[in-house]
VMD Tcl script that draws the C-alpha trace (Angstrom):
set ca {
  {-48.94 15.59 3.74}
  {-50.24 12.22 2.80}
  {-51.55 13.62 -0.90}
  {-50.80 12.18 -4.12}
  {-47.55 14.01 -4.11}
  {-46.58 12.29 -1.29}
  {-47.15 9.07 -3.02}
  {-45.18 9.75 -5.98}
  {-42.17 10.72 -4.12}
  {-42.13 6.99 -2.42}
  {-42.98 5.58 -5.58}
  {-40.10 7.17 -7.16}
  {-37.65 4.77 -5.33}
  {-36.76 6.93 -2.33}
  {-38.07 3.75 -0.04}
  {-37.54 0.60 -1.74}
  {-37.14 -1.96 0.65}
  {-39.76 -4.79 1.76}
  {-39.14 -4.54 5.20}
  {-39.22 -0.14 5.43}
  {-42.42 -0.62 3.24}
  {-43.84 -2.82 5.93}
  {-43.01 -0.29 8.86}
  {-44.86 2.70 6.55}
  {-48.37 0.01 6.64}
  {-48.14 -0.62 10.46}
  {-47.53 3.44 10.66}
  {-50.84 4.63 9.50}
  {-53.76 4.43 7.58}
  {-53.02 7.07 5.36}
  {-48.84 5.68 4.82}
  {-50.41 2.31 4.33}
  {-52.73 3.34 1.54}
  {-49.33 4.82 -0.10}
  {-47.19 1.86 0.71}
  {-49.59 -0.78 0.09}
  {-48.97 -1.22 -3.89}
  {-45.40 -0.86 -3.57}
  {-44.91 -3.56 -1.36}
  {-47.32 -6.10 -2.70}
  {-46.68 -5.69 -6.60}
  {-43.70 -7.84 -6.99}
  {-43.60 -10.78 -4.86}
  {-41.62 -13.66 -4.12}
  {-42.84 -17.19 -2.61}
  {-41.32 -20.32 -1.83}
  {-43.54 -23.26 -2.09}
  {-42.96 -26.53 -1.39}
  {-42.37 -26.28 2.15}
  {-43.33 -25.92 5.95}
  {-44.37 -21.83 5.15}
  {-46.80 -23.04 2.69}
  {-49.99 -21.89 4.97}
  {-48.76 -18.35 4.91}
  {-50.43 -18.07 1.13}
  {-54.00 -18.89 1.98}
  {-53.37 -16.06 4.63}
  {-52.15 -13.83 2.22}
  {-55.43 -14.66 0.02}
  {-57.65 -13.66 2.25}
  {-60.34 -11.57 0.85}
  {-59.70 -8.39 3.59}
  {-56.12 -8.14 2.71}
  {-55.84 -4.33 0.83}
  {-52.95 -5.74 -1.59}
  {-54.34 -8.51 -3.29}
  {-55.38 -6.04 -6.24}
  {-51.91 -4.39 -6.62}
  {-49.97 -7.68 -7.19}
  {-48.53 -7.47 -10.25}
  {-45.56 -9.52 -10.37}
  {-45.55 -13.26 -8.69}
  {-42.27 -15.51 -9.15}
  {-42.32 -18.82 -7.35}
  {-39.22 -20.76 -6.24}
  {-38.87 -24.38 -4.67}
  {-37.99 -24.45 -1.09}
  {-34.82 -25.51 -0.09}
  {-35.89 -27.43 3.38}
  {-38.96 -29.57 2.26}
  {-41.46 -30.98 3.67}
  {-40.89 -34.76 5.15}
  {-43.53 -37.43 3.40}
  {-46.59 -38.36 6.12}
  {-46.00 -41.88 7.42}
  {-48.47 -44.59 6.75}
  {-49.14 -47.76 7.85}
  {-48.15 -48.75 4.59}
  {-44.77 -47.43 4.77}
  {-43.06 -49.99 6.38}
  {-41.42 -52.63 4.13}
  {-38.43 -54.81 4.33}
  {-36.89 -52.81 1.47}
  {-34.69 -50.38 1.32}
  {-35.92 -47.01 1.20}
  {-34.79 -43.41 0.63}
  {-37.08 -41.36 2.33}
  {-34.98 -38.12 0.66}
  {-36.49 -38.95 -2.75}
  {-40.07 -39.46 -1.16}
  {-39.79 -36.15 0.15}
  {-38.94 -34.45 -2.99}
  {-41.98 -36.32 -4.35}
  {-44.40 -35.48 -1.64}
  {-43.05 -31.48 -1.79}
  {-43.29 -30.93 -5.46}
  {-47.00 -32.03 -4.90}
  {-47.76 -30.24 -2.29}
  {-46.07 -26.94 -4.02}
  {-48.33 -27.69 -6.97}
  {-51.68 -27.48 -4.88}
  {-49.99 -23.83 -3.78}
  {-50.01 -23.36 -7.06}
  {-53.25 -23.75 -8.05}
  {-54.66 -22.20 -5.24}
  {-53.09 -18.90 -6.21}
  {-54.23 -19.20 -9.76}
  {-58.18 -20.01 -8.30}
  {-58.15 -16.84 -6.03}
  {-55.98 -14.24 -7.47}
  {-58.46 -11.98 -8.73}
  {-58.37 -12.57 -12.48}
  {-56.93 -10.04 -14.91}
  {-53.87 -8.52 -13.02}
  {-51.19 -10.50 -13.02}
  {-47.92 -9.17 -15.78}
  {-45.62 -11.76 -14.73}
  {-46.20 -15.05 -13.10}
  {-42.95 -17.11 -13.51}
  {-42.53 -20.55 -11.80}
  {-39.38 -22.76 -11.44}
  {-40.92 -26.19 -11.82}
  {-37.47 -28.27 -11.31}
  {-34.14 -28.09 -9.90}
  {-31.93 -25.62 -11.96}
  {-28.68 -26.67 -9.59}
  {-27.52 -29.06 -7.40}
  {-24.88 -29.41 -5.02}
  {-23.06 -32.11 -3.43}
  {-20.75 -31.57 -0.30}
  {-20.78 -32.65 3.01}
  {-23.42 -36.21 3.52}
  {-24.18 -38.14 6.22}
  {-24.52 -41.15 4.40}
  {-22.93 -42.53 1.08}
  {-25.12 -41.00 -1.62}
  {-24.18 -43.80 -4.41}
  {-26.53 -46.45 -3.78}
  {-29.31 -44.11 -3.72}
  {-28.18 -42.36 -7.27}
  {-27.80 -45.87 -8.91}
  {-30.92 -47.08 -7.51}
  {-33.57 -44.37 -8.50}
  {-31.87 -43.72 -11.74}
  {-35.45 -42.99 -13.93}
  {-36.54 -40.23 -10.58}
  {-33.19 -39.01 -10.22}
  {-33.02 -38.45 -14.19}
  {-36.58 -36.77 -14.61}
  {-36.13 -34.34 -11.33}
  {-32.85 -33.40 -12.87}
  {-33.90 -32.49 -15.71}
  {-33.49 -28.98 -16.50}
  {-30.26 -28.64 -13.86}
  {-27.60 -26.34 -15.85}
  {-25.37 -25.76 -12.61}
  {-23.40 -28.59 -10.53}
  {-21.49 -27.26 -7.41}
  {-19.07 -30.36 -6.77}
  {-17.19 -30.21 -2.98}
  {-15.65 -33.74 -2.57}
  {-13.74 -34.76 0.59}
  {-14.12 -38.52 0.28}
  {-13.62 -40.85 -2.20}
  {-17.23 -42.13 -2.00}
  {-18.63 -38.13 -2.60}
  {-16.34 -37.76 -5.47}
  {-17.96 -40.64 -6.56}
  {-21.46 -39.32 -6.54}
  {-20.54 -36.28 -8.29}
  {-19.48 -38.55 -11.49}
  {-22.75 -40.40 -11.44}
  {-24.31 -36.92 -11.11}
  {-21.79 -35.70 -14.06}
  {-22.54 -38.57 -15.98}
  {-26.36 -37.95 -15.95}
  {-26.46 -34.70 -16.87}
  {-23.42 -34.23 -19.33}
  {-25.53 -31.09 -20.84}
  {-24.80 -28.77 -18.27}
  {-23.12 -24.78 -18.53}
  {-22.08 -23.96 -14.98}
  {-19.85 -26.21 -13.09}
  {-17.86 -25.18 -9.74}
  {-15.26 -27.98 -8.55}
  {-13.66 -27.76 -5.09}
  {-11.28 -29.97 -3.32}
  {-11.97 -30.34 0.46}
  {-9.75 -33.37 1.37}
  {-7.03 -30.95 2.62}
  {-9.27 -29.90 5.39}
  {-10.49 -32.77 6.88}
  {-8.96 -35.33 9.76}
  {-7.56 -37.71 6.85}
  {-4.51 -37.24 5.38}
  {-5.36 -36.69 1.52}
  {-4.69 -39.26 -0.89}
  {-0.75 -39.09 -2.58}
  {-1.91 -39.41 -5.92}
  {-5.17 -36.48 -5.47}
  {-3.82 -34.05 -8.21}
  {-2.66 -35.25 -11.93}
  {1.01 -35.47 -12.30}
  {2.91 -36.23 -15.60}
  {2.40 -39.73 -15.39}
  {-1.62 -39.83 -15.22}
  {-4.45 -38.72 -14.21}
  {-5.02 -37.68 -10.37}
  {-7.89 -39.16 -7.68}
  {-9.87 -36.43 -9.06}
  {-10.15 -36.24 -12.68}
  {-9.68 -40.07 -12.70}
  {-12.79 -40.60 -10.75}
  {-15.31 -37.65 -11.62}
  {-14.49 -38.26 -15.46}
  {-14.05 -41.78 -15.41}
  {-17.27 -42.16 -18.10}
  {-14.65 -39.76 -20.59}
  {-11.68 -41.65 -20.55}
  {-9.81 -41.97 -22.61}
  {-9.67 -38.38 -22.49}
  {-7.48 -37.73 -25.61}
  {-10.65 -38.89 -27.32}
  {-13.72 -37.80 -25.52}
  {-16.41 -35.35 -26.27}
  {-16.02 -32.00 -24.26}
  {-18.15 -30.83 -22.12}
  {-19.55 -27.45 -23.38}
  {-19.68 -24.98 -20.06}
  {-19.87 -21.37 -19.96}
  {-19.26 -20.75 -16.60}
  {-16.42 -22.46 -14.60}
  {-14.70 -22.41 -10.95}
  {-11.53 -24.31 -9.82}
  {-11.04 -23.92 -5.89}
  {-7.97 -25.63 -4.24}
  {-6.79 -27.57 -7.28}
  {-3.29 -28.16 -8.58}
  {-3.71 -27.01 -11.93}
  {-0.08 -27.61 -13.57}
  {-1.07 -30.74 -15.63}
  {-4.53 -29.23 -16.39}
  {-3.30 -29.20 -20.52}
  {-3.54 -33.29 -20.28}
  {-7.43 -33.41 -18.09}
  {-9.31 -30.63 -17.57}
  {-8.71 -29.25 -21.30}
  {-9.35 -32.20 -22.21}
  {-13.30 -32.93 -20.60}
  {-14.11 -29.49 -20.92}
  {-14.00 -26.61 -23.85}
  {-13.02 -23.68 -22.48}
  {-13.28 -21.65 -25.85}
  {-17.07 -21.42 -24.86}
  {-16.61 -19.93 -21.36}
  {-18.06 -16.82 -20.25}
  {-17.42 -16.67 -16.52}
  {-13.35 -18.35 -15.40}
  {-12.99 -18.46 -11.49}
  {-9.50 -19.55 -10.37}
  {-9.46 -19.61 -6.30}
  {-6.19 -20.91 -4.34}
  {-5.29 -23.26 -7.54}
  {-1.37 -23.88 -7.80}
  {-0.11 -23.83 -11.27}
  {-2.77 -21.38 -12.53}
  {0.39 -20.36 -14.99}
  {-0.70 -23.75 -16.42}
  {-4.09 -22.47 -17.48}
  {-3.63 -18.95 -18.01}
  {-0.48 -20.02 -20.88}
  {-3.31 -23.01 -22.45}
  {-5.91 -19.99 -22.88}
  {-3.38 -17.51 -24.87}
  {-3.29 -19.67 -27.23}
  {-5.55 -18.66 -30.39}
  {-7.18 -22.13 -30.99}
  {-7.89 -22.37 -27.56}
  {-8.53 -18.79 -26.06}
  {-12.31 -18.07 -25.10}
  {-14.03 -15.98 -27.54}
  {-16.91 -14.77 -25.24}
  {-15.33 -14.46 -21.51}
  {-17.07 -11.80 -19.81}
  {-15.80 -12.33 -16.27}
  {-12.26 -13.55 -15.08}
  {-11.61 -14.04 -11.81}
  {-7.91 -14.68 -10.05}
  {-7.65 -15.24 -6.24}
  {-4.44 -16.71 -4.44}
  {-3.33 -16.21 -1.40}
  {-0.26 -18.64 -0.99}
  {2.16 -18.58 -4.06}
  {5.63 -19.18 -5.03}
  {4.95 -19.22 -9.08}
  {6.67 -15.53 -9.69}
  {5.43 -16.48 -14.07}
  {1.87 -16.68 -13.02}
  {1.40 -12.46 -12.99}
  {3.59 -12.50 -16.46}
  {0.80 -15.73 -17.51}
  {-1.97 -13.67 -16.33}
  {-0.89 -10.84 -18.41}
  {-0.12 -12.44 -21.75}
  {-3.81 -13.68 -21.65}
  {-5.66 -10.12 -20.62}
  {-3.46 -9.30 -23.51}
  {-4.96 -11.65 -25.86}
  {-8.41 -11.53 -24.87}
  {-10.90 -8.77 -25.77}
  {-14.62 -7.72 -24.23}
  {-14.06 -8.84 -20.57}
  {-16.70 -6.77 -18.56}
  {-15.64 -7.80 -14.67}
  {-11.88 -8.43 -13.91}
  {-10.91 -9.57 -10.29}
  {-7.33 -10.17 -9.10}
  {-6.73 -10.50 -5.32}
  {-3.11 -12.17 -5.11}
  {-0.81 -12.43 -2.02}
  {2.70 -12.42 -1.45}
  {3.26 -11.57 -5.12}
  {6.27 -8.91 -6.01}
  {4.42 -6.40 -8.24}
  {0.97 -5.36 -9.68}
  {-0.48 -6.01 -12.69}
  {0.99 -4.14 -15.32}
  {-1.56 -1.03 -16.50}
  {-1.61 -1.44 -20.05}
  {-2.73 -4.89 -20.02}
  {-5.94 -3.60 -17.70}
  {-6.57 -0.76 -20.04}
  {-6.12 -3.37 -22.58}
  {-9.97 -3.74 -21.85}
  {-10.89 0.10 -21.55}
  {-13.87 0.12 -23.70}
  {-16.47 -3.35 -22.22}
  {-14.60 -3.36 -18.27}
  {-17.07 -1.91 -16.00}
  {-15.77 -3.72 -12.84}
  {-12.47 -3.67 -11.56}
  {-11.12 -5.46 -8.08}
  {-7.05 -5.07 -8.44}
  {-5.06 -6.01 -4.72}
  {-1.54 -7.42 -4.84}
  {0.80 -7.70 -1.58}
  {3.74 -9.13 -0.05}
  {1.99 -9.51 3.33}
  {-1.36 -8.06 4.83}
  {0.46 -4.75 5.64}
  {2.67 -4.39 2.81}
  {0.42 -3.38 -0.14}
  {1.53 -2.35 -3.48}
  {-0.07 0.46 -4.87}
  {0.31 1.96 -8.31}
  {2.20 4.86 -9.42}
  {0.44 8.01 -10.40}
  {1.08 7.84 -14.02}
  {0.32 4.10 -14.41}
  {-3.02 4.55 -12.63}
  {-3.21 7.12 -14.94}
  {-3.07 4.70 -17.71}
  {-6.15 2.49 -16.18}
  {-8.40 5.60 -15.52}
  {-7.65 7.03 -19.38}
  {-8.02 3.69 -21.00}
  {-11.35 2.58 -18.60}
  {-13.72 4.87 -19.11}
  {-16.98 2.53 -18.95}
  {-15.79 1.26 -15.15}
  {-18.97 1.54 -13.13}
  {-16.71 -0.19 -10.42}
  {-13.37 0.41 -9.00}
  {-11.46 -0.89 -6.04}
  {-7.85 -0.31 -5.73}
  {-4.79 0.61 -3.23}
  {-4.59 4.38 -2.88}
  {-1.57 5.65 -1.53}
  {-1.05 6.76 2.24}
  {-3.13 9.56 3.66}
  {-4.16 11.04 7.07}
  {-7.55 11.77 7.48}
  {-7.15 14.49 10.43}
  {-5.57 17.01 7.43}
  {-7.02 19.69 6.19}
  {-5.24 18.96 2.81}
  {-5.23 15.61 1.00}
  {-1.46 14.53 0.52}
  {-0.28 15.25 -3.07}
  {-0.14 11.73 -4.55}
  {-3.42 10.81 -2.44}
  {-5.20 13.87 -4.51}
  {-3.82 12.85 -8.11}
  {-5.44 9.71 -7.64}
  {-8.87 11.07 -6.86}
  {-8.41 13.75 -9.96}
  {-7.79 10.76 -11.90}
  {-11.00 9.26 -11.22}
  {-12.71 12.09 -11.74}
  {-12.44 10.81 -15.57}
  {-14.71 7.79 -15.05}
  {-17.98 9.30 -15.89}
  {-20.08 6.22 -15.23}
  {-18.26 5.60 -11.34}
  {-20.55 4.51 -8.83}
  {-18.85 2.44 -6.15}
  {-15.27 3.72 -5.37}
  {-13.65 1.13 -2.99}
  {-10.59 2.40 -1.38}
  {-8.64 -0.52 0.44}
  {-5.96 1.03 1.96}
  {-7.55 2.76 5.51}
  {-6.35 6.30 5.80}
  {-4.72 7.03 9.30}
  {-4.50 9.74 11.94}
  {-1.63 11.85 12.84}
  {-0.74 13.59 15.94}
  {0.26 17.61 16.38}
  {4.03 15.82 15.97}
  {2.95 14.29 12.12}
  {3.65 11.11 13.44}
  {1.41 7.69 12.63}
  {-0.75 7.17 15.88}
  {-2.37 3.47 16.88}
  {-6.14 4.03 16.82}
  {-7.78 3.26 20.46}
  {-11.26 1.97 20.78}
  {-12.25 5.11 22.68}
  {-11.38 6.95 19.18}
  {-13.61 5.14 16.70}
  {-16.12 7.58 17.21}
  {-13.75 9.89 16.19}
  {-11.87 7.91 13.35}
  {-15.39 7.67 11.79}
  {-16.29 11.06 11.85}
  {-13.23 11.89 10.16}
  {-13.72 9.36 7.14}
  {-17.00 10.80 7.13}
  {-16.15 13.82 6.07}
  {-13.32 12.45 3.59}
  {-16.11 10.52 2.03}
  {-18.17 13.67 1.88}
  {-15.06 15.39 -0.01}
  {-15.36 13.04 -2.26}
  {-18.48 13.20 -3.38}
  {-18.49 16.95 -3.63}
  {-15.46 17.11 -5.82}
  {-17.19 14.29 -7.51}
  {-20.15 15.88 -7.92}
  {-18.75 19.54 -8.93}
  {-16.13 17.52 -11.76}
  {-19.62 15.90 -13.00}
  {-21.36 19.15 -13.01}
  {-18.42 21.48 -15.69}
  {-17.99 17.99 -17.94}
  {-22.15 17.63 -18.02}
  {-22.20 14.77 -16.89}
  {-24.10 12.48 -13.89}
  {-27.92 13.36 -13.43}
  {-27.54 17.31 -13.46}
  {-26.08 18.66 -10.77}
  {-24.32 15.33 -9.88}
  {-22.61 12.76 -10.26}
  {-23.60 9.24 -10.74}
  {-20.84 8.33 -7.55}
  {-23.30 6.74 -4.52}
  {-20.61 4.59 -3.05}
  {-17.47 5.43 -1.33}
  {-15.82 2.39 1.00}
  {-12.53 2.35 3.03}
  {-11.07 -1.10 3.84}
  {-10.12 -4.41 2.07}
  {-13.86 -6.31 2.70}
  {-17.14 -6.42 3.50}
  {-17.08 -8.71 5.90}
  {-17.89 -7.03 9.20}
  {-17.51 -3.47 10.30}
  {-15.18 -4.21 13.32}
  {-14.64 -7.36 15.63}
  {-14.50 -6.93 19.80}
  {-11.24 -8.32 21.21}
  {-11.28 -6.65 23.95}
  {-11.36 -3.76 25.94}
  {-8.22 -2.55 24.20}
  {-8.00 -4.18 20.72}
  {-10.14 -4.01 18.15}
  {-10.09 -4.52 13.96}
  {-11.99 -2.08 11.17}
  {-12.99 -4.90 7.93}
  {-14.74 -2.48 5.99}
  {-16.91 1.38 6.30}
  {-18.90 2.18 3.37}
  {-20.69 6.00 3.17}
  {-23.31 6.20 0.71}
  {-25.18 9.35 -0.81}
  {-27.63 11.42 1.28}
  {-29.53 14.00 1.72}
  {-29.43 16.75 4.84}
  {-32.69 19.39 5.48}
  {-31.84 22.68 6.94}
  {-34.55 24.12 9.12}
  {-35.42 26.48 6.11}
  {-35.75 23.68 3.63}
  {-32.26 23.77 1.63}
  {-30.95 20.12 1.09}
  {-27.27 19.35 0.39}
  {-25.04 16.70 0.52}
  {-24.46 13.91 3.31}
  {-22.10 11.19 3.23}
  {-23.94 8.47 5.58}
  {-22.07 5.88 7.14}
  {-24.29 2.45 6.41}
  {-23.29 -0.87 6.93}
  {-22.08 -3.96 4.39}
  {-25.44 -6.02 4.12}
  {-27.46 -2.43 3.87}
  {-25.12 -1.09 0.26}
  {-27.17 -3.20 -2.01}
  {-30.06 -1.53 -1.48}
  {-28.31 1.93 -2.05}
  {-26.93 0.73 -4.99}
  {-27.13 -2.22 -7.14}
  {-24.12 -2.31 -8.81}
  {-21.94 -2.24 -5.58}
  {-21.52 -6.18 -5.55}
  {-17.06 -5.24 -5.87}
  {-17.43 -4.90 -1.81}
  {-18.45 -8.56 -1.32}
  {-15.10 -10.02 -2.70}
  {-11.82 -10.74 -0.77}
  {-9.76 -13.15 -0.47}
  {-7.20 -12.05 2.59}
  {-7.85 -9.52 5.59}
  {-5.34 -6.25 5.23}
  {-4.27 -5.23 8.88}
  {-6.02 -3.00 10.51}
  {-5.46 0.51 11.47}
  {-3.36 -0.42 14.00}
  {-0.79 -1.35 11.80}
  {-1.37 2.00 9.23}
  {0.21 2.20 6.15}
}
mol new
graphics top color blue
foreach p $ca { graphics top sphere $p radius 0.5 }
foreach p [lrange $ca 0 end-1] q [lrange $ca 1 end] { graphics top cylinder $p $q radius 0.2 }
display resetview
């Protein structure tokens, strides 16, 4: 049993993770010979901190996997470790025992360092990869006014900055906003930068002149690009990647398109942002319209701007080689239109497409426009959409439920299939029934066997075209529900709400050694170890009702 066959069958990616390759070395000898150089050939450590001890453990010279490591990448730690105090510490002055710390840590992770290079045994390592500085940097909620400290230790500040490409800016007081401009001002060289307003969610009334209006500049621009203005005549900031979260956008043409070229972006997030319109209209035009975007994203929950879906469009329209499109919008009056999706047929490979009215009125395409988007993208490895109504408990799939699947059954490269809209139960009278607690059981066997139809029409579709890996398809996701947030919440004896039930592909072993197919119910977290490219489950913006409510 425990031959070399056995071996290659678990090298071969049938157990992958850390943690089940752990449980195979504390099994048995034999399992832990076989598990051994899968687990220890590609690892990751983070140095710099209190776990730091843990690698002259794992260097000792009776540990079996120091000769199959392979693969070493080192990362600083996030919590460091706080500086010794000496008698000499104490001084009159001022201190900022936060920038001794990051001193005394990126010491003490280069000592880890060497120690691995002295006792590794020599000649094995492939790739040894070390992040020797901060690569991003985040300012949000402080105890204490960071200013003084960032104008005081300007030269430290500027040399352990510098190779930071990402700033993740969350202001909620004037005196944080401020930081992030001396932070901005440092390091005007940067190509990700994420900008979130939190002064709507704390105790203080925000300030009346936060957002830009047609007479100037708002609190925010005002302050975090102070060093640019005038901003008619600045230098742009070059980014590739950008996020606006909770920002009024409508007089973005006169600031933000001002301090930052958006022709070189390559990653647009727009979360909760009224007067997106603004933006979306800017980047349709040709002189300004991004010539590399890859990934657009478009969240909003709360809008009255009816033009921003007809803005959104006109720019899909003019763009070309987007490769992951996300819209989640609320309370809007119609989808997308088809064309302008398909627009992108032949680079999308992930598509996220909700619109609603409320959480339980959800539009969903017609048959012949989602048509359109299955025809025109035929490189989506991702899809998550609105199907129409269905009732698990039938024997036969509702007509319009079954068109949709038979479209998708022209994706050839499909492997996560997110279906948001929960399919409901009926009772012997073909009327909607609330689901009890006492029935979940029973509500998931039933979408486990829907999932299992799936894949098998999947699979057989895959198998006439010649297409998948032989006898199947390349499908190993199938989710019902709007996120992946939780599987269900408790509350109470007689209430209860579904978020999100994903089946992936398995595999079932009659007594007399045939296999088939088994759709196996896993949970959120566990998908990404399925299946890589599954990451369309993480995103929502809004919870649909449950299956209370049914469609």
């Amino acid at each position: 049993m425990y031959d070399e066959k056995s071996a290659g069958v678990c090298q071969r990616c049938q157990i992958t993770r850390p943690e089940d390759l752990k449980n195979l070395c504390l099994t048995c000898k034999e399992l832990r010979e076989i598990a051994t150089p899968l687990l220890y050939r590609r690892m990751l450590l983070f140095i710099g901190g209190h776990k730091d001890f843990r690698v002259s453990a794992m260097l000792a010279p009776n540990n079996p996997g120091i000769p199959h490591i392979r693969k070493i990448y080192l990362e600083f730690e996030k919590t460091l470790v706080p500086r010794p105090q000496t008698v000499d510490d104490s001084s009159d002055e001022e201190s900022a025992p936060e920038v001794e710390d990051v001193s005394f840590a990126a010491r003490q992770a280069q000592l880890t360092v060497r120690l691995l290079l002295d006792f590794l045994p020599a000649n094995i390592l492939e790739v040894f990869r070390k992040q020797q500085r901060l690569q991003a940097v985040e300012i949000g909620a402080m105890d204490r006014d960071l200013t003084p400290i960032l104008e005081k230790y300007v030269d430290i500040i500027a040399n352990s900055f510098k190779d930071v490409v990402s700033l993740h800016f969350y202001p909620d007081r004037l005196d944080r906003l401020q930081a992030c401009q001396k932070l901005l001002q440092a390091k005007p060289n940067i190509s990700k930068l994420y900008l979130s307003s939190g002064f709507q969610f704390t105790s203080d009334p925000a300030p009346d002149d936060l957002h830009d209006s047609s007479t100037r500049p708002g609190l925010l621009t005002r302050t975090m690009f102070s060093h640019m203005q005038p901003f008619e005549s600045c230098t742009p900031m070059a980014i590739r990647n950008l996020s606006f979260d909770n920002i009024e956008l409508r007089y973005a043409a006169d600031t933000y398109m001002k301090v930052i070229t958006f022709k070189t972006l390559e990653d647009l997030q727009i979360h909760e942002c009224v007067g997106a319109d603004v933006i979306f209209s800017q980047l349709s035009k040709p002189h300004i319209r991004p010539s590399k975007l890859k990934t657009l994203r478009w969240l909003q929950e709360e809008t009255n701007e009816p033009h921003a879906l007809e803005a959104f469009e006109g720019l899909l329209e003019g763009l070309s080689g987007l490769e992951i499109l996300h819209i989640d919008i609320n309370h809007m009056q119609t989808l997308p239109k088809p064309a302008a999706l398909a627009h992108h047929g032949k680079t999308l490979k992930s598509l996220f497409v909700r619109s609603a009215l409320s959480s339980s009125n959800i539009h969903t395409y017609e048959t012949h426009e989602f048509d359109v988007i299955c025809t025109g993208c035929t490189e989506l490895r991702q899809l998550s959409v609105t199907f129409p109504p269905t009732a698990v408990s039938h024997a036969v799939l509702d007509p319009e439920y079954k068109s949709f699947l038979n479209h998708t059954k022209k994706l050839r490269h499909l492997t996560t299939l997110a279906i948001q809209r929960w399919p409901t139960m009926r009772d012997p009278y073909n009327n909607y029934t609330k689901i009890r607690p006492s029935w979940l059981s029973l509500y998931e066997h039933h979408l486990q066997r829907f999932a299992q139809r799936i894949f098998e029409a999947s699979d057989e579709n895959a198998t006439e075209r010649g297409w998948g890996l032989g006898k199947r398809s390349l499908l190993a996701v199938v989710a019902f529900g709007g996120n992946g947030k939780s599987l269900y919440e408790n509350n109470g004896d007689d209430q209860f709400k579904l978020k999100q039930i994903p089946f992936v592909r398995g595999l079932k072993v009659d007594p007399f050694g045939k296999s088939s197919l088994l759709a196996v119910r896993t949970e959120w977290r566990m998908v990404r170890y399925v299946e890589p490219e599954s990451d369309i489950l993480n995103h929502s913006l809004y919870d649909l009702d449950d299956v209370h409510s049914g469609p």
